[in-house]
FIGU-638092 format. One record per atom (N, C-alpha, C): x negated, y, z; residue in one letter. Coordinates in pm, whole numbers, padded with zeros to 5 digits, always signed. Example, Ala and Ser with C-alpha at 12.3 -4.5 7.8 and 13.67 -1.06 7.14 Angstrom:
<atoms>
-01319-00569+00780A -01230-00450+00780A -01320-00330+00780A -01285-00225+00708S -01367-00106+00714S -01290+00003+00787S 
</atoms>
This chain:
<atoms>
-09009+13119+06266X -09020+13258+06310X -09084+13345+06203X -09217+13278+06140X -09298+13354+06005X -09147+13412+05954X -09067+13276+05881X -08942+13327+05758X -08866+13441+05828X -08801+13458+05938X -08732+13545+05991X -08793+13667+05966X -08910+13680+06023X -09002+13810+05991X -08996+13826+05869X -09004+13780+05758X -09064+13820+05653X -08934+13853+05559X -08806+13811+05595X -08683+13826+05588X -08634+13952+05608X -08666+14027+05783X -08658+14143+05812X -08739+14250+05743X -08818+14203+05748X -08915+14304+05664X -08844+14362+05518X -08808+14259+05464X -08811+14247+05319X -08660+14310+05300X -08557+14280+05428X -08480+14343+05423X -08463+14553+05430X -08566+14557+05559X -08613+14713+05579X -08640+14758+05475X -08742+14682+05412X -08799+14748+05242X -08712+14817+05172X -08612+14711+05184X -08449+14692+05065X -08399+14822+05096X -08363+14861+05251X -08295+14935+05272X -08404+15095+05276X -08496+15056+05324X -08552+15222+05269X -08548+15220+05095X -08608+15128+05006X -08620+15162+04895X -08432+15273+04839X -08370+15192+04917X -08179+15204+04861X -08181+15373+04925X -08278+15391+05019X -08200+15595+05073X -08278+15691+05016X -08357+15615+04852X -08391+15697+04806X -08365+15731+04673X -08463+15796+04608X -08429+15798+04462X -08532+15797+04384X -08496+15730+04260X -08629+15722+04156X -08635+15841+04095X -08801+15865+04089X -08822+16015+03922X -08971+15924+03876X -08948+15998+03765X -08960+15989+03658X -09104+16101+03636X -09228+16060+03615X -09324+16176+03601X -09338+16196+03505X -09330+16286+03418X -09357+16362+03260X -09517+16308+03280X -09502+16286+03116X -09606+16300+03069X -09658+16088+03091X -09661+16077+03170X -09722+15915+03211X -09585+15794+03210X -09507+15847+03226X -09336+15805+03256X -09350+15696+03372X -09458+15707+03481X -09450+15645+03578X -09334+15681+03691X -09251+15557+03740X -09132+15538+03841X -09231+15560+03962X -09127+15627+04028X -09162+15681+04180X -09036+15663+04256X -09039+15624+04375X -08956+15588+04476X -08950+15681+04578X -08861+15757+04562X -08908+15905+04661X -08754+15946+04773X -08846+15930+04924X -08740+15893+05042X -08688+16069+05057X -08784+16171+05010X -08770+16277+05056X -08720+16377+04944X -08631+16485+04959X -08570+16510+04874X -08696+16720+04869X -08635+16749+04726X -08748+16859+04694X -08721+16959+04814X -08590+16982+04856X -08540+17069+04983X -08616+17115+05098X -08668+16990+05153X -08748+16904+05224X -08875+16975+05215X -08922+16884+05062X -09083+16890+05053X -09105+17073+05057X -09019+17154+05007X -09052+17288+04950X -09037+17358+05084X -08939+17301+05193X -08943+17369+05342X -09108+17385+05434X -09109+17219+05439X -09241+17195+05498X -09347+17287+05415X -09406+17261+05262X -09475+17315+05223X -09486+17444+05221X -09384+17522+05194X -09381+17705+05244X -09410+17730+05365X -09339+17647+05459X -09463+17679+05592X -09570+17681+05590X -09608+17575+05545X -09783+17540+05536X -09875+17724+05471X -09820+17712+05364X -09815+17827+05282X -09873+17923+05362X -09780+17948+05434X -09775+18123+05473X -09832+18121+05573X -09853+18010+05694X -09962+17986+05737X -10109+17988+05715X -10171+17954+05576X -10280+17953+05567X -10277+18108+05507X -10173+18147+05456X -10236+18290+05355X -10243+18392+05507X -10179+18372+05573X -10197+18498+05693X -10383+18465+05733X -10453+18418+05702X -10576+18363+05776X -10666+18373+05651X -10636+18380+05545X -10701+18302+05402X -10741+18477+05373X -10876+18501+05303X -10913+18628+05269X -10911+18649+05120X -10830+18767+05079X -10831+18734+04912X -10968+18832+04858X -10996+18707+04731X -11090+18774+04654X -11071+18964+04644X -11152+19044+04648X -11168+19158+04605X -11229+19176+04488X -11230+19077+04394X -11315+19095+04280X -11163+19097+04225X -11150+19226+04104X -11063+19284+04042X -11019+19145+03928X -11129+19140+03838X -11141+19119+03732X -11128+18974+03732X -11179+18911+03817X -11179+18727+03849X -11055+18711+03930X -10971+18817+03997X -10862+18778+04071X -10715+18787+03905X -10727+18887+03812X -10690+18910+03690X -10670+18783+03621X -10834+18711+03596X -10838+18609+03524X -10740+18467+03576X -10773+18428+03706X -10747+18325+03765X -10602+18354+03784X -10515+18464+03789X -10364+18477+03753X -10304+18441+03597X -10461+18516+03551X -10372+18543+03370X -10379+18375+03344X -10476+18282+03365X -10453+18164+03311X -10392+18084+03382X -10344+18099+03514X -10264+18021+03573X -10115+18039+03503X -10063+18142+03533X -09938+18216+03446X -09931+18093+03255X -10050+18120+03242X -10029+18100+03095X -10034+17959+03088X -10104+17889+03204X -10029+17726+03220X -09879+17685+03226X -09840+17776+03375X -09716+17751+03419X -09637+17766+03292X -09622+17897+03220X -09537+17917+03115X -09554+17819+03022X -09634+17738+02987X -09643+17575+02929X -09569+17482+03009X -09591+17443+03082X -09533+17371+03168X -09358+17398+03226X -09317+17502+03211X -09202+17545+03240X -09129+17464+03092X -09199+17571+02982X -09154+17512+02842X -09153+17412+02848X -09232+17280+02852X -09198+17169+02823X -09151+17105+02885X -09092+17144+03022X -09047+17105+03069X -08873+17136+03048X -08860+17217+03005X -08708+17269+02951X -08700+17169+02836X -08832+17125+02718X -08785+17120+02606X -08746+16931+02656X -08716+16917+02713X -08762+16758+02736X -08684+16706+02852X -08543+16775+02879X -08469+16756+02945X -08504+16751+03118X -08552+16840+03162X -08611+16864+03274X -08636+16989+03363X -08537+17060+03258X -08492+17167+03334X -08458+17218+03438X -08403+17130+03453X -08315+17095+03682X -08418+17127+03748X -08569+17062+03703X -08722+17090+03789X -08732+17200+03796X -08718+17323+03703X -08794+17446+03659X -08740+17493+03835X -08602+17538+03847X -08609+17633+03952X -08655+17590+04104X -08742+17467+04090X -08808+17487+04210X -08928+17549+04233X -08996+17591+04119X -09115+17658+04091X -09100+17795+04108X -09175+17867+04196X -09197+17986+04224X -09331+18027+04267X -09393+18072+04094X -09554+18057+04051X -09600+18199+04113X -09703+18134+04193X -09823+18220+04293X -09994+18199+04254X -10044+18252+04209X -10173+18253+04173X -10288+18363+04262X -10347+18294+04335X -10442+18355+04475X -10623+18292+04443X -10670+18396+04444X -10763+18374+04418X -10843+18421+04576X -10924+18324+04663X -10968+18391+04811X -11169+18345+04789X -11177+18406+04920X -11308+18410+04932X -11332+18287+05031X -11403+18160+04983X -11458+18072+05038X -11546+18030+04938X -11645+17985+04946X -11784+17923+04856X -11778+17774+04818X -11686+17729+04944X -11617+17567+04872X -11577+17574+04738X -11615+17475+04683X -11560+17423+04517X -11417+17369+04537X -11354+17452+04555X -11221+17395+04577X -11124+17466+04517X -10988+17399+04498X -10847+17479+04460X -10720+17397+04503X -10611+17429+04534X -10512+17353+04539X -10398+17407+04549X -10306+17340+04518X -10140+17402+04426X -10042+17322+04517X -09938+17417+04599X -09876+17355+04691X -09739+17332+04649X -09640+17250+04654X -09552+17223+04582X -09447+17341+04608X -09371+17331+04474X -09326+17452+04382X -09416+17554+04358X -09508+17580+04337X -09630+17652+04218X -09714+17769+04315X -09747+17712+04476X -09810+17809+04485X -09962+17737+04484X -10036+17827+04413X -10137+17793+04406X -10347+17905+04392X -10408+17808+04508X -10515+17899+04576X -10652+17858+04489X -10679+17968+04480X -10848+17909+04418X -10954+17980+04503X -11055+17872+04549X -11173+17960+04612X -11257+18022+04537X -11332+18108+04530X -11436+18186+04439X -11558+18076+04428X -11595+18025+04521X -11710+17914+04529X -11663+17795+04365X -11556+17815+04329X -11504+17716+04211X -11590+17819+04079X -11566+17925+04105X -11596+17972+03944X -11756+17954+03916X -11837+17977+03974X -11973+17914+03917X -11979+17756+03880X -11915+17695+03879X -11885+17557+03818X -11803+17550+03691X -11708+17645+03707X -11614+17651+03551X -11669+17735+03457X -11709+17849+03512X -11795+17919+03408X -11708+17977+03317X -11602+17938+03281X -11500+18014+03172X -11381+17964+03214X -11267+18014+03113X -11124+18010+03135X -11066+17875+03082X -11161+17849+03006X -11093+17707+02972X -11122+17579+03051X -11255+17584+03104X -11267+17482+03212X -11201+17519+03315X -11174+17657+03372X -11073+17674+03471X -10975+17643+03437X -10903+17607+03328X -10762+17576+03259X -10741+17441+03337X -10874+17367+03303X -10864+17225+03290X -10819+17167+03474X -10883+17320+03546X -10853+17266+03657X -10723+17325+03742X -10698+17389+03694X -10547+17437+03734X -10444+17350+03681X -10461+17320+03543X -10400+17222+03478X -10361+17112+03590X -10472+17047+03658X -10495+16919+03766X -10402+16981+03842X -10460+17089+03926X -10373+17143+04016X -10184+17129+04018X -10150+17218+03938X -10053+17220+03865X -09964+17086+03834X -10045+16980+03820X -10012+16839+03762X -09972+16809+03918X -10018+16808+03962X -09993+16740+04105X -09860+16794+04217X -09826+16881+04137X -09721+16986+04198X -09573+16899+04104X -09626+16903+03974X -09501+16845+03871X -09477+16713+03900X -09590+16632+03890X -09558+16454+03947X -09553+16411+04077X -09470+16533+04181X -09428+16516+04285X -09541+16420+04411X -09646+16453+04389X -09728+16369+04442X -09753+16380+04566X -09691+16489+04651X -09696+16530+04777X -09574+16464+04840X -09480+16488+04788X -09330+16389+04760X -09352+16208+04836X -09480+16172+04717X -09463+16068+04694X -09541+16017+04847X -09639+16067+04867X -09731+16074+04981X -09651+16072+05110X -09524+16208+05130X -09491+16205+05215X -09377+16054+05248X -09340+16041+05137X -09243+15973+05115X -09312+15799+05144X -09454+15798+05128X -09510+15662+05176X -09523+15672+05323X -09561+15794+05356X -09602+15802+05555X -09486+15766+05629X -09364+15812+05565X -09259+15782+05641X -09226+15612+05658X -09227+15572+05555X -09244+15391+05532X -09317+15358+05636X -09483+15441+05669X -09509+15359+05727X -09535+15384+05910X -09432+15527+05892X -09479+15580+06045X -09311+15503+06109X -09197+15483+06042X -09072+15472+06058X -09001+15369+06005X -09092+15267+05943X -09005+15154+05894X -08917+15053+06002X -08948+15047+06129X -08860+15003+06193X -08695+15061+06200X -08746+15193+06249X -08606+15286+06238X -08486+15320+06128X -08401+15390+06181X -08321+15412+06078X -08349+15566+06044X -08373+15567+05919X -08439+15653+05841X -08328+15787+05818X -08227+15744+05841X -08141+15877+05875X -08179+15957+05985X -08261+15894+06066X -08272+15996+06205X -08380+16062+06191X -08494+16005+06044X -08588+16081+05987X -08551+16216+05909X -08494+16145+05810X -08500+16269+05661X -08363+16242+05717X -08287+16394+05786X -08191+16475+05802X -08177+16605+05714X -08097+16618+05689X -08041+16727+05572X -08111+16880+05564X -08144+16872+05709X -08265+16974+05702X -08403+17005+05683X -08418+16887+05669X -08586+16843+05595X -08702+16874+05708X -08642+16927+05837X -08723+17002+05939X -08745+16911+06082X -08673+16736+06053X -08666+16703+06184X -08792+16648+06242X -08837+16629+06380X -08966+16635+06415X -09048+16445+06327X -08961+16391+06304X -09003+16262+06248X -09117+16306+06074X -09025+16344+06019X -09068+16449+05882X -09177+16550+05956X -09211+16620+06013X -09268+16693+06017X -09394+16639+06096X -09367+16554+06156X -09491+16451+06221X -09533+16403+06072X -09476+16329+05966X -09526+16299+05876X -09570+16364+05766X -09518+16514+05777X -09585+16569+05685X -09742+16627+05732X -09738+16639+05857X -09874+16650+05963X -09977+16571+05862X -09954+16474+05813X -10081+16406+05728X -10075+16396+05590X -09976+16483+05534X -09999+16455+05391X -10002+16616+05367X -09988+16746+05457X -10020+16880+05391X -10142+16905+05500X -10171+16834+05651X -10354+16853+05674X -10241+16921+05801X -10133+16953+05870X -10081+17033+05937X -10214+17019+06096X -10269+17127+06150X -10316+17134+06208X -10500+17164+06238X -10517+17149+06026X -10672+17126+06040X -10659+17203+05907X -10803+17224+05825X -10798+17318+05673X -10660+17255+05572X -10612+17368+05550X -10511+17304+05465X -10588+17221+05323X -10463+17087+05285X -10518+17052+05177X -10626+16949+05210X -10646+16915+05331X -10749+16830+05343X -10722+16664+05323X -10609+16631+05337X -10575+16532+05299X -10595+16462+05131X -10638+16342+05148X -10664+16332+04986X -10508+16309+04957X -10541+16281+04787X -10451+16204+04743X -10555+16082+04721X -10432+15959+04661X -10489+15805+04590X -10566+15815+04503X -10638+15746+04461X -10720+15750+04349X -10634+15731+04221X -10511+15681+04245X -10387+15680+04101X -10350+15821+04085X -10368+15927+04183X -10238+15996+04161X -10370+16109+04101X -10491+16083+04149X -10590+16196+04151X -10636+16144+04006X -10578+16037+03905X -10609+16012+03773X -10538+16070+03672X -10372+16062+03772X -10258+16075+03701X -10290+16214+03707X -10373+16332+03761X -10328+16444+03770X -10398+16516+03618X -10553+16376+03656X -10631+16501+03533X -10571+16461+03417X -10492+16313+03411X -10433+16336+03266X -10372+16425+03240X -10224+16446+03311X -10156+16616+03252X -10190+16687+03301X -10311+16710+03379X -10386+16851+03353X -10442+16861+03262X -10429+16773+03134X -10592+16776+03038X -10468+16849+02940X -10349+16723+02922X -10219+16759+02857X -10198+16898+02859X -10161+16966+02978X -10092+17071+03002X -10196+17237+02985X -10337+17167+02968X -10427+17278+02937X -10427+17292+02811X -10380+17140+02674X -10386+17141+02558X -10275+17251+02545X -10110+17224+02609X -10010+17280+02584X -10031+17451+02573X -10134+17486+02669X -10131+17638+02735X -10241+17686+02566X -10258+17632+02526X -10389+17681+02426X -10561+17645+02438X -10562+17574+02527X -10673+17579+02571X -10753+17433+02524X -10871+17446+02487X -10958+17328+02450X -10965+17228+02537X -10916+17109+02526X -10916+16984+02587X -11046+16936+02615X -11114+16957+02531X -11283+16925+02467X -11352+16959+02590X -11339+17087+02685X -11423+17153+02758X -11402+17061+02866X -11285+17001+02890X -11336+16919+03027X -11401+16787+03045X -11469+16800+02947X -11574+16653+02939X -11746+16730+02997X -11699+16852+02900X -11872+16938+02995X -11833+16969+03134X -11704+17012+03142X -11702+17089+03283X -11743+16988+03400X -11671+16852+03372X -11698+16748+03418X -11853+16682+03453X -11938+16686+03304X -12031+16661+03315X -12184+16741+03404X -12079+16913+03392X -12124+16975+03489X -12110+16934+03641X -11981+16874+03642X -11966+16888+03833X -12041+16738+03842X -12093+16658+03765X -12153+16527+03794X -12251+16551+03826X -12344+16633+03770X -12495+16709+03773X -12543+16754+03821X -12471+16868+03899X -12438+16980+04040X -12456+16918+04142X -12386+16806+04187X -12353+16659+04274X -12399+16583+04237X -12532+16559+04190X -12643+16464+04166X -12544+16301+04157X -12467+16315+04112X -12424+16175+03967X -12250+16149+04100X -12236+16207+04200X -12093+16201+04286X -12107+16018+04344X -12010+16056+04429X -11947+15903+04483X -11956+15825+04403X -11977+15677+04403X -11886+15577+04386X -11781+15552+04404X -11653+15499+04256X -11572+15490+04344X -11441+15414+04399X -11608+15305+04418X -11551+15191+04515X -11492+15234+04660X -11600+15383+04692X -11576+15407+04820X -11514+15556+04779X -11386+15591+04746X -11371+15729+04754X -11198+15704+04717X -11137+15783+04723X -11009+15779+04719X -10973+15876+04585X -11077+15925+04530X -11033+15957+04366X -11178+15912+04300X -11184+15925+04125X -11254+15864+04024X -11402+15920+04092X -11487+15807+04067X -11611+15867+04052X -11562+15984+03911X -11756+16046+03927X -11750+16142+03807X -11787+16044+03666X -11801+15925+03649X -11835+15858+03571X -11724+15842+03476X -11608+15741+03576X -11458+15695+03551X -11398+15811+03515X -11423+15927+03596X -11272+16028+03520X -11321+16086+03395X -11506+16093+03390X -11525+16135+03209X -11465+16072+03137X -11460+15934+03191X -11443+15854+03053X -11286+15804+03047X -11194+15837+03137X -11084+15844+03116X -11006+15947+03097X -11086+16066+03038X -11033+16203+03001X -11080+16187+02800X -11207+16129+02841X -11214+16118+02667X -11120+16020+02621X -11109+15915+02696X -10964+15839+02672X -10856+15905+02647X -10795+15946+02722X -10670+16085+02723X -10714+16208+02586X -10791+16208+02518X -10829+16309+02472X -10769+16294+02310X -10761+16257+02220X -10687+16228+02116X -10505+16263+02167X -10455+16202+02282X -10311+16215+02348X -10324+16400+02352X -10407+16484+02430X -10428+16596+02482X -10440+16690+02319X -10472+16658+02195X -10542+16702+02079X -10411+16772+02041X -10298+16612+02050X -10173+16635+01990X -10120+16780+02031X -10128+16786+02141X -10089+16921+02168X -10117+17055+02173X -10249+17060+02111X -10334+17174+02152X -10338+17238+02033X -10265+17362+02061X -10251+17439+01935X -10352+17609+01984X -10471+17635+01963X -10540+17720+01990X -10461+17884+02011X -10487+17900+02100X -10418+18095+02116X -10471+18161+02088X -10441+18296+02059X -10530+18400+02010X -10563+18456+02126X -10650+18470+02136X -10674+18548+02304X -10827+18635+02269X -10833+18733+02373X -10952+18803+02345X -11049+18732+02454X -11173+18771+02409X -11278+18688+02464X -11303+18712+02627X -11325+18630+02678X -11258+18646+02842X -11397+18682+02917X -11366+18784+03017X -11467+18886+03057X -11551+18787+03180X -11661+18879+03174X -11759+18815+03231X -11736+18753+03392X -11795+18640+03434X -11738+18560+03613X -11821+18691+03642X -11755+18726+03800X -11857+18815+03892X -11863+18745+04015X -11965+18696+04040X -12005+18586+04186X -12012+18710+04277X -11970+18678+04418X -12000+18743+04547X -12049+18590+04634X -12158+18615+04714X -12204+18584+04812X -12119+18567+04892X -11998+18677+04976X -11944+18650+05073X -11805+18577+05034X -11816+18506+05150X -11714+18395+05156X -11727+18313+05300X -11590+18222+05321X -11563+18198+05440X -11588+18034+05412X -11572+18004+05508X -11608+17798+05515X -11515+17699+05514X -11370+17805+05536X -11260+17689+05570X -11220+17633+05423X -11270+17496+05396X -11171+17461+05260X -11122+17344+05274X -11053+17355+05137X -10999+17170+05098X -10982+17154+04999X -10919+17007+04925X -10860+17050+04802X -10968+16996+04682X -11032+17077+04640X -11142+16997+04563X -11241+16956+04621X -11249+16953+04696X -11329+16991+04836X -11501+16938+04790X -11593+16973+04862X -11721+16892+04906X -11795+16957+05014X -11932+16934+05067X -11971+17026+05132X -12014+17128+05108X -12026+17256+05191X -12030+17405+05156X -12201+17399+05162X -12240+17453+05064X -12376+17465+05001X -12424+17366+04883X -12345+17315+04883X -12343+17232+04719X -12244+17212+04648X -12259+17139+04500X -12166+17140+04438X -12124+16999+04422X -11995+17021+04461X -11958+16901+04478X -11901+16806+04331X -11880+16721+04413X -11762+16610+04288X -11630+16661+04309X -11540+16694+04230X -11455+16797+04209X -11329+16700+04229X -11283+16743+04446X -11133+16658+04430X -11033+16696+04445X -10987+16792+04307X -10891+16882+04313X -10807+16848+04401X -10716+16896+04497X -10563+16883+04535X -10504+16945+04529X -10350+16868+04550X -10236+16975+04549X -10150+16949+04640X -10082+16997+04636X -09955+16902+04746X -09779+16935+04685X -09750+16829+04628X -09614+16837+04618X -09550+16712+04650X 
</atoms>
């Protein structure tokens, strides 16, 4: 009876792995097995979207809502590029780049797949400048390109539906209640958006081409070893992380200075004028996610995104 079972099983595997398709993540060239197609992920996620922005309060600070566009923009337009130059073009037109800067005091940000992406004001007293904010949009951003919301949704279904036949799941409309029960836990549907983690692989894989993709935009690779060493400090030394579902702050320093010679290659400095002063406001709201920690401190920084 064990062999029979383990037969069926192995057969189900066979046949979900076969109704999907492999990609390919820039930058790491890690294989992904992905049940859900971008149609799909970009339906669910624009809901999510426009849901939280009807509720979500935007920054009124002129000048920090300016900044947190001008360097998001000046990522994406990296990321678009290299992504054209490198046969990956087909990706570009699912991106339709949104840069929101709102009022919550959470250390948080997160980038919802195809490029919309939120930053709380509670983040900029931790980045302090444009280039450590690079480093974290970069993350953001990364997590949108290596389909990691994709990949997430694309595991829940395995494991909310592996008995079934997976056609009665992922239907051509990306909207049927099976999918949308499963995207319930990989975009937070029902609770702060973004609250869902990612793996501790994917939350590694992100700061690498975020470190990459901040080199690409112009921006100093170098700074996210302080920015880092800042959010360790803030958060009196972060998780362990034996117990956490992304890097302690220990592991991701030292696997960004790892990445950092890879990140050099690309970093060709911009001319840019010297970037105007952060303006902190006090007011702000409580609902966050995303990089999340608790509201009145600074947390260990767990960026998300959702694609």
């Amino acid at each position: 009876m064990k062999t029979v079972r383990i037969f069926l099983l192995s057969v189900v595997a066979a046949l979900m792995a076969s109704c999907g398709t492999t990609n390919t993540v820039p930058i790491t060239g890690r294989k992904q097995n992905l049940l859900v197609n971008d149609e799909q992920v970009l339906s669910l996620s624009n809901q999510q979207y426009q849901e939280y922005m009807k509720t979500a309060r935007l920054s009124t600070d002129a000048a920090n809502t300016a900044m947190v566009k001008r360097v998001g923009q000046r990522l994406a337009n990296a990321v678009v590029t290299y992504l054209n130059s490198n046969g990956m073009g087909s990706e570009v037109s699912q991106y339709k780049w949104e840069f929101s800067l709102v009022q919550d005091n959470n250390v948080n940000a997160f980038c919802m797949p195809g490029g919309k992406i939120v930053v709380y004001d509670g983040l900029l007293p931790v980045t302090q400048n444009e280039a450590s904010l690079a480093i974290v949009l970069g993350h953001e951003i990364a997590h949108a390109v290596a389909k990691h919301s994709a990949e997430r949704l694309s595991n829940q279904v395995k494991q909310q539906y592996s008995g079934q036949i997976l056609g009665t799941v992922l239907n051509a409309s990306g909207a049927s209640s099976g999918l949308q029960q499963a995207s319930a836990v990989v975009f937070g549907l029902g609770s702060s958006l973004g609250s869902a983690a990612y793996s501790r692989s994917q939350e590694s894989e992100a700061d690498h081409l975020g470190l990459v993709f901040a080199a690409m935009a112009g921006y100093d690779p170098q700074v996210a070893v302080s920015f880092w060493q800042r959010m360790a400090s803030s958060s009196g030394g972060g998780s362990a992380s034996l117990f956490s579902d992304h890097p302690s702050d220990a592991t991701r320093i030292k696997n960004i200075q790892n990445w950092m010679p890879e990140a050099k290659k690309y970093y060709r400095p911009a001319n840019t004028t010297p970037a105007a002063s952060f303006h902190f406001s006090t007011k702000s709201s409580s609902n966050g996610a995303g990089i999340n920690k608790n509201q009145g401190t600074m947390p260990t920084l767990h960026i998300s995104n959702k694609k």
